[in-house]
C-alpha positions as CSV (number, residue, x, y, z in Angstrom):
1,X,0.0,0.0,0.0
2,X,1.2,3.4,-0.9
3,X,2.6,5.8,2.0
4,X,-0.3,9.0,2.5
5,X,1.2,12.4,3.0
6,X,0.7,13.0,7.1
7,X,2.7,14.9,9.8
8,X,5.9,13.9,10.0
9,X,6.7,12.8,6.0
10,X,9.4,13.8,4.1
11,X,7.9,14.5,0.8
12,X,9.4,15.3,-2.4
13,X,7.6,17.7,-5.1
14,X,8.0,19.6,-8.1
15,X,5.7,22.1,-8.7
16,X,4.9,24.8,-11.6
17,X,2.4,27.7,-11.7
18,X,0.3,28.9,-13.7
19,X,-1.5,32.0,-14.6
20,X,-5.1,32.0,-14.5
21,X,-6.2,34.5,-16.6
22,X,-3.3,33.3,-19.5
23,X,-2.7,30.0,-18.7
24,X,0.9,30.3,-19.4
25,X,3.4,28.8,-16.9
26,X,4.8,31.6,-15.1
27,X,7.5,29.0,-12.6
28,X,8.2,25.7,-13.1
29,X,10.5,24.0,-10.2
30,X,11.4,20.7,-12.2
31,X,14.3,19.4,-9.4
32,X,12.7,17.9,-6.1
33,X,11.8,20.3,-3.4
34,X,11.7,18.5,0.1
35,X,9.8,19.0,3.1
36,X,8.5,17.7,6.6
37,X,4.9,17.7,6.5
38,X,3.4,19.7,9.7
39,X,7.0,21.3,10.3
40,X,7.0,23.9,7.7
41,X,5.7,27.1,7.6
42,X,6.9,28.1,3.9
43,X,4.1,26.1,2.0
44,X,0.8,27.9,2.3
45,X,-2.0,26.4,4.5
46,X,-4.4,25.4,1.7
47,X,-1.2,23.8,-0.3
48,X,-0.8,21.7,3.1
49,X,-4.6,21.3,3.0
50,X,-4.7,19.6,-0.1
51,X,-1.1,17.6,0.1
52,X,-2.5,15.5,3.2
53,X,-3.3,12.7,2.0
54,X,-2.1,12.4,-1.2
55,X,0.8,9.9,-2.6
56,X,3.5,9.3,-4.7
57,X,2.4,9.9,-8.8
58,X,-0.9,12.5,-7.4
59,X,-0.9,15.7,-9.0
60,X,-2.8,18.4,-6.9
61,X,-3.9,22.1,-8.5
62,X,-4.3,25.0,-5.8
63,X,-6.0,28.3,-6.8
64,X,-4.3,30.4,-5.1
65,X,-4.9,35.3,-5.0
66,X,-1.6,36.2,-4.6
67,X,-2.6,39.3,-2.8
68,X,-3.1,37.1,0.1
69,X,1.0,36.3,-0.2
70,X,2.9,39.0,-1.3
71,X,0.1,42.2,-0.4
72,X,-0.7,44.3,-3.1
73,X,1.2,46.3,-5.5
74,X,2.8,49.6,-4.4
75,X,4.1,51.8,-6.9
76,X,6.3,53.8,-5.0
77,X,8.6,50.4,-5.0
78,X,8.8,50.9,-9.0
79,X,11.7,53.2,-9.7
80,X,13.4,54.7,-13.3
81,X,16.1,55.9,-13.9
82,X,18.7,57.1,-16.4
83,X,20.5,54.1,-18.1
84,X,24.0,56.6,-17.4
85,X,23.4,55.9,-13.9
86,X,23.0,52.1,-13.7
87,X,26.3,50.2,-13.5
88,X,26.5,48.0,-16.3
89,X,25.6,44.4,-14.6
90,X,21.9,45.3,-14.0
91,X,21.4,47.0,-17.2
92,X,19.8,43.1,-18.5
93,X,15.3,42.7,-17.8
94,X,15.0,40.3,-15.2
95,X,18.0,40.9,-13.3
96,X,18.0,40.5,-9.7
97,X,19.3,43.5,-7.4
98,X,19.7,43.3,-3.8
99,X,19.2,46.7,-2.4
100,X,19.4,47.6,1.9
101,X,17.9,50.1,3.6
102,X,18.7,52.6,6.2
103,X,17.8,49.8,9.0
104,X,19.9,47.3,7.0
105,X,16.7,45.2,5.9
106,X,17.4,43.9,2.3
107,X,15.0,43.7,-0.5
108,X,14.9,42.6,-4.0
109,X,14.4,44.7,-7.0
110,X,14.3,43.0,-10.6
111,X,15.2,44.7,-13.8
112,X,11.5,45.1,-15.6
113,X,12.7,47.7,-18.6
114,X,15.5,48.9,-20.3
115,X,15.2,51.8,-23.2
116,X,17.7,53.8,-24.9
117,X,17.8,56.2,-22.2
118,X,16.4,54.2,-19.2
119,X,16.1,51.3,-16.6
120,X,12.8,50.4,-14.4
121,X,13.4,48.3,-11.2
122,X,10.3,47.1,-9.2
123,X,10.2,46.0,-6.0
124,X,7.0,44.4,-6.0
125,X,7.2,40.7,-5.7
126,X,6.5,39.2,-9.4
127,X,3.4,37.7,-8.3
128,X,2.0,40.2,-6.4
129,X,-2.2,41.0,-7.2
130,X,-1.9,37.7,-9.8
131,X,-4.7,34.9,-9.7
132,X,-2.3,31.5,-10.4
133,X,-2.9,27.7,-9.8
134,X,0.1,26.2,-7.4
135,X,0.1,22.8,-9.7
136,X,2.2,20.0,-7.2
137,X,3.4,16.7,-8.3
138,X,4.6,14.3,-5.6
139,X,7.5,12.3,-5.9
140,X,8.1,10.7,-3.0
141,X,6.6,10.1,0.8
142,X,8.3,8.5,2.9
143,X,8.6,8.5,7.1
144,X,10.5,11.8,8.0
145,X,14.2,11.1,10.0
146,X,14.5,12.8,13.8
147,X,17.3,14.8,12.3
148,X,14.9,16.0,9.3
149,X,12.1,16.7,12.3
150,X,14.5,18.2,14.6
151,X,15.6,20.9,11.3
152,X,11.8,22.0,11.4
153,X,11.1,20.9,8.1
154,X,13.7,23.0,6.1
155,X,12.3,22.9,2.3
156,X,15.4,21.5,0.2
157,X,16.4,21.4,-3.2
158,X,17.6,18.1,-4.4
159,X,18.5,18.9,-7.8
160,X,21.7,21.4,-8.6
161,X,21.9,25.2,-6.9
162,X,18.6,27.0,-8.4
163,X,20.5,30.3,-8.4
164,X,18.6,33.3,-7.3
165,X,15.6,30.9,-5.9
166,X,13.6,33.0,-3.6
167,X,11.5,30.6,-1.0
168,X,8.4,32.2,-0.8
169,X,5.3,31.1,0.7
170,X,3.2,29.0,-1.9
């Protein structure tokens, strides 16, 4: 008999998602992401919700308002500015850049458009105000380890370094 996802599983998923409105695939997380079940706090509730249960080869599709994640867009966070001024490694759309402010709190700006004359960076998180589906595959279940338990459920990648991935609640 196949092992259920319950508390205290190491599971194994990939995951993609998709825009409602377009359908396109906006993320699609192809290496194994692991987890304890009931010791993580990155996947969101109803993606827990809907994970209990399941086993290895189920597919489960979340609909999930993004406005509930990330808040809601906030203009003051997009910023433009003269291409002159913009050292030359961010001057590429979709660039990540790491900015801190005056408390030392960091926060991630991308590269969203480049002109002749300009660059726009936004601050708002990619997904923010977006209606997607969280589509999860499962890949494996299997009786979490003490030392897995003990880590409080740490999500791992078990394919090579994702660079740039930014754990988010989903």
């Amino acid at each position: 008999m196949k092992q259920t996802i319950r508390d205290d599983c190491f599971v194994e998923l990939t995951y993609r998602i998709i825009d409602q409105k377009t359908g396109s695939v906006l993320t699609a997380v192809e290496f194994p992401l692991g987890y304890v079940h009931g010791h993580n706090a990155v996947l969101d509730r109803r993606v827990i919700a809907e994970l209990e249960g399941k086993s290895v080869g189920e597919t489960i599709s979340v609909p999930i308002d993004c406005s509930d994640l990330y808040g809601t867009r906030d203009e003051s966070l997009v910023i433009t500015d003269l291409i002159d001024n913009v050292p030359e490694e961010y001057r590429e759309v979709g660039t990540q850049i790491f900015m801190e402010n005056e408390q030392g709190e960091t926060k991630t700006f991308f590269v969203t458009r480049i002109d002749d004359k300009t660059l726009t960076i936004d601050g708002n998180h990619p997904l923010c105000e977006r209606q997607v589906i969280f589509e999860l595959a499962v890949l494996s279940v299997r009786d979490a380890t003490a030392a897995e338990i003990a880590a409080g459920g740490k999500l791992e990648l078990g394919g090579p370094e994702l660079g740039g991935l930014n754990i988010q609640p989903i």
